[in-house]
C-alpha positions, 0 to 999 in steps of 0.5 A: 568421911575422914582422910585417912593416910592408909587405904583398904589393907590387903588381904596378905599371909601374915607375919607374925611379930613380937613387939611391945607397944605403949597401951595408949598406942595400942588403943589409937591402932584399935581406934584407927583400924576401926574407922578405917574398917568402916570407911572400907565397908569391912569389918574391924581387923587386928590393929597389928595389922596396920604397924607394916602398911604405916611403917611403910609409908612414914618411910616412903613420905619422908623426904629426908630418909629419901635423901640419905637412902639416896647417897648411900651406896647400893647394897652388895649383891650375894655371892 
């Protein structure tokens, strides 16, 4: 079984994104929803699916932008 970085994606009300993407990445996604569809015992969902939980997690393990979001000052809070 392969390590994937991503689990199981949850079942959310989807957002609707417009975004054009490089046809070789597009067919990674594919590739990638489906082993991790397989690994989860469900069936292959939308690869879009995946751009969030990824972006999400790049963020979330890069040290760097953990450091810089650490220095910057807390956003102002609405009036």
């Amino acid at each position: 079984m392969a390590k994937l970085k991503l689990g199981p994606i949850a079942d959310d009300k989807p957002v609707k994104v417009t975004l054009e993407l490089p046809a070789s990445l597009h067919r990674d996604l594919g590739t990638y929803a489906d082993i991790l569809a397989r690994e989860a015992g469900q069936s292959p969902g939308n690869p879009v699916r995946l751009i969030v939980p990824m972006l999400e997690r790049f963020m979330a393990t890069d040290r760097g932008f953990a450091k810089a979001r650490r220095s910057m000052p807390p956003p102002a809070q609405g009036r």
